[in-house]
GUKE-429103 format. One record per residue: z, x, y of N, C-alpha, C in turn. Coordinates in nm, 3 decimals, decimal comma, padded with zeros to 5 digits, always signed. Layout:
REM GUKE-429103
+---------+---------+---------+---------+---------+---------+---------+---------+---------+
|      nz |      nx |      ny |     caz |     cax |     cay |      cz |      cx |      cy |
+---------+---------+---------+---------+---------+---------+---------+---------+---------+
|       Z |       X |       Y |       Z |       X |       Y |       Z |       X |       Y |
...
+---------+---------+---------+---------+---------+---------+---------+---------+---------+
***
This chain:
REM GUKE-429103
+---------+---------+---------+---------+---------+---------+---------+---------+---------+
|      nz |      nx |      ny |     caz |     cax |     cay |      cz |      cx |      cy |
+---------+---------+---------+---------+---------+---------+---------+---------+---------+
| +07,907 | -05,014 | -09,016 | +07,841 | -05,029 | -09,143 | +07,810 | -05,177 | -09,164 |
| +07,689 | -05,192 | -09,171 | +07,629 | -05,373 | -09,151 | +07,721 | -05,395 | -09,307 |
| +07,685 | -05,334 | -09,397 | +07,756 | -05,417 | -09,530 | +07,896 | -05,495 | -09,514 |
| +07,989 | -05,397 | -09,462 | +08,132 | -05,426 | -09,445 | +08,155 | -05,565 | -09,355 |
| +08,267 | -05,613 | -09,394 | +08,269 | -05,771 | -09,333 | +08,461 | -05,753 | -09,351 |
| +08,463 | -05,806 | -09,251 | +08,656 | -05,792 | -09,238 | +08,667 | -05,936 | -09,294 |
| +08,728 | -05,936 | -09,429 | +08,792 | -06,081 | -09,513 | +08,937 | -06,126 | -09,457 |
| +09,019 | -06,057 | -09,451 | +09,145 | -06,107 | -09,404 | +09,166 | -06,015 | -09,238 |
| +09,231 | -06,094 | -09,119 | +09,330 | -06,014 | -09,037 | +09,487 | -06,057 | -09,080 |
| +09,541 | -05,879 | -09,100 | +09,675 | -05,899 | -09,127 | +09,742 | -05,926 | -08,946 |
| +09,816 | -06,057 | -08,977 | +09,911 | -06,005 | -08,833 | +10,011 | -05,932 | -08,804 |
| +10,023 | -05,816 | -08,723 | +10,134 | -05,717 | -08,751 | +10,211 | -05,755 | -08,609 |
| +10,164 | -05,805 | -08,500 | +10,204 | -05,796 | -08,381 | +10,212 | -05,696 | -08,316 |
| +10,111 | -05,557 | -08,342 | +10,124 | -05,463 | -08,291 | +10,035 | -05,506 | -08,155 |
| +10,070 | -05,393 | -08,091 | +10,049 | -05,342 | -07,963 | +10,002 | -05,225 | -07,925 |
| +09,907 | -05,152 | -07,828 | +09,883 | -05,057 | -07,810 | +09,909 | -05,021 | -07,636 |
| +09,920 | -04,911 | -07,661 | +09,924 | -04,876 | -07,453 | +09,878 | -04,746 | -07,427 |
| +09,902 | -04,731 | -07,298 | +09,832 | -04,603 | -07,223 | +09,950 | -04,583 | -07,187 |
| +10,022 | -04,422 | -07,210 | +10,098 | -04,402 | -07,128 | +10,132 | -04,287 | -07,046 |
| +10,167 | -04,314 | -06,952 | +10,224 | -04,278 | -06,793 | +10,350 | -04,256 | -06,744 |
| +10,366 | -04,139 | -06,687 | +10,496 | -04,138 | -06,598 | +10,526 | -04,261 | -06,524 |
| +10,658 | -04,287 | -06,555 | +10,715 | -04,412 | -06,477 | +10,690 | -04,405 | -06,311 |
| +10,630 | -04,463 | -06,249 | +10,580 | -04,493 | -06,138 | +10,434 | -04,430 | -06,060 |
| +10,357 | -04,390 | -06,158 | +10,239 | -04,284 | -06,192 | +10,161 | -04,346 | -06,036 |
| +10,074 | -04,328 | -05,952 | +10,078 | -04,350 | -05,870 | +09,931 | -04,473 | -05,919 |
| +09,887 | -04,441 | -06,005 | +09,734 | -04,471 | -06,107 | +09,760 | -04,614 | -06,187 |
| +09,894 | -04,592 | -06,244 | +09,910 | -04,703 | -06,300 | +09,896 | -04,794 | -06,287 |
| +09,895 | -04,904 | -06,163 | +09,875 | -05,018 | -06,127 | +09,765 | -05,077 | -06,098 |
| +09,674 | -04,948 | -06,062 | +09,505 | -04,975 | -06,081 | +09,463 | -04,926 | -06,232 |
| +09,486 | -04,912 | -06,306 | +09,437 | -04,897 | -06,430 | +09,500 | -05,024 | -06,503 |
| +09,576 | -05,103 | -06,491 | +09,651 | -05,194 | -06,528 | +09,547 | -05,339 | -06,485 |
| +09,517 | -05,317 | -06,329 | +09,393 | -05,450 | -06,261 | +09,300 | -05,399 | -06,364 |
| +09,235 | -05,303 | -06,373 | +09,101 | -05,267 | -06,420 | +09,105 | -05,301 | -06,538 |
| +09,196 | -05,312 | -06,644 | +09,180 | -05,299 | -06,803 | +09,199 | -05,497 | -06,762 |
| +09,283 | -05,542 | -06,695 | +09,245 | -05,662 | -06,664 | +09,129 | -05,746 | -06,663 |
| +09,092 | -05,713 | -06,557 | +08,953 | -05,714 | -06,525 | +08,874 | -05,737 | -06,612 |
| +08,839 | -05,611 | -06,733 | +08,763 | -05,637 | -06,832 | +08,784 | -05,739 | -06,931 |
| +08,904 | -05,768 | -06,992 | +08,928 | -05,862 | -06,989 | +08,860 | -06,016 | -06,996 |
| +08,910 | -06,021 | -06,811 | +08,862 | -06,179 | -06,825 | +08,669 | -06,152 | -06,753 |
| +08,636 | -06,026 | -06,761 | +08,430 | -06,051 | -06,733 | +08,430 | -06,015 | -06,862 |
| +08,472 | -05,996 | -06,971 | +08,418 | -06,004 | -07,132 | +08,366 | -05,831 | -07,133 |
| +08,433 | -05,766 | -07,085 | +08,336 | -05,600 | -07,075 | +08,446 | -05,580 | -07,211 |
| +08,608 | -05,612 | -07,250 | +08,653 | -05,559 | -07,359 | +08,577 | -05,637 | -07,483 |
| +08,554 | -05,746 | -07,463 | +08,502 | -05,812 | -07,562 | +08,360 | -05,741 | -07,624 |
| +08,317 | -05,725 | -07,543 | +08,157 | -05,662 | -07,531 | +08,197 | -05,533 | -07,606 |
| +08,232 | -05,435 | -07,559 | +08,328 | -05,331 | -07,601 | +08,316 | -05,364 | -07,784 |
| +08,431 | -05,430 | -07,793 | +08,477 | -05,410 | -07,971 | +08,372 | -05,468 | -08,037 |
| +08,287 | -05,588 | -08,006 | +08,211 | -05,625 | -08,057 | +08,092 | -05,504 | -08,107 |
| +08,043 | -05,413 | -07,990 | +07,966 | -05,310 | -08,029 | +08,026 | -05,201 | -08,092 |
| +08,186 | -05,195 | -08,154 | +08,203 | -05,058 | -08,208 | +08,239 | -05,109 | -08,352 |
| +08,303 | -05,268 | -08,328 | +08,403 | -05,341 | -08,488 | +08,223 | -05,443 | -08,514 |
| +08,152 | -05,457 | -08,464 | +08,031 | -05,552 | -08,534 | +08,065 | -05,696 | -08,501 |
| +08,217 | -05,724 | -08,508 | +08,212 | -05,892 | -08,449 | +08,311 | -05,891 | -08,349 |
| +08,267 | -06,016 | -08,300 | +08,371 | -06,079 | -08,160 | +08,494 | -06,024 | -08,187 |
| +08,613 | -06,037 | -08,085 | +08,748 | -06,049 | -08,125 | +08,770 | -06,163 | -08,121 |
| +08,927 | -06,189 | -08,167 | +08,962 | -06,327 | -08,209 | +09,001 | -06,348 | -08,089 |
| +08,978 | -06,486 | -08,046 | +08,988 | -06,591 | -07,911 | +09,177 | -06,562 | -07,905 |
| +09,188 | -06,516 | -07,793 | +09,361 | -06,522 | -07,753 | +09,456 | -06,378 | -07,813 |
| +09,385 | -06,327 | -07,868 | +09,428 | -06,158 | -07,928 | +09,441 | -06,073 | -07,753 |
| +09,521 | -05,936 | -07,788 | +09,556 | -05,900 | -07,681 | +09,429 | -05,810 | -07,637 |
| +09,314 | -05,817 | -07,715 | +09,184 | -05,751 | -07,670 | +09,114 | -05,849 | -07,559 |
| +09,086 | -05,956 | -07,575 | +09,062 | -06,071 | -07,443 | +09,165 | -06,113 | -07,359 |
| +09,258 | -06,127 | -07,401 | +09,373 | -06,203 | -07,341 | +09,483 | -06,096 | -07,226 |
| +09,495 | -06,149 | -07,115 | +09,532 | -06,046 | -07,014 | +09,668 | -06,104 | -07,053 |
| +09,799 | -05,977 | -07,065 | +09,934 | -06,021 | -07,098 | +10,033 | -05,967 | -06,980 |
| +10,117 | -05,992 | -07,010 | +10,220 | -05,919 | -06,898 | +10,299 | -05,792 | -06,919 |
| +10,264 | -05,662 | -06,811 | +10,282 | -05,556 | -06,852 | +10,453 | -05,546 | -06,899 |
| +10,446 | -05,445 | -06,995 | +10,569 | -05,445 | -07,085 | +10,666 | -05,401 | -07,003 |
| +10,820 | -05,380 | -07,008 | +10,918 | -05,342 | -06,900 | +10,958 | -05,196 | -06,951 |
+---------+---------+---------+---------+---------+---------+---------+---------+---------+
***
């Protein structure tokens, strides 16, 4: 909706994931790949066309982190 404009981000520190049987044979290539997008800007590209603006520089939508234990 062009009108709408996001005034505040609350920080919650949430997190989101995909999940998988522990040692899924898939996991570790779906893990490079969501990478990947990442750092060629395909997630960026991504939210920008569904949220209307960039994400914020260093959020876990650009920023490749270290998978959780």
């Amino acid at each position: 909706m062009p009108a709408l404009k996001i005034l505040v981000r609350i920080p919650t520190g949430e997190r989101f994931a995909m999940m998988t049987k522990e040692g899924h044979p898939l996991l570790e290539k779906v893990n490079e790949a969501i990478t990947a997008m990442k750092k060629d800007g395909t997630m960026a590209a991504i939210h920008k066309k569904w949220f209307g603006v960039d994400p914020e520089a260093g959020t876990s939508t650009v920023a490749p982190g270290p998978i959780p234990q």
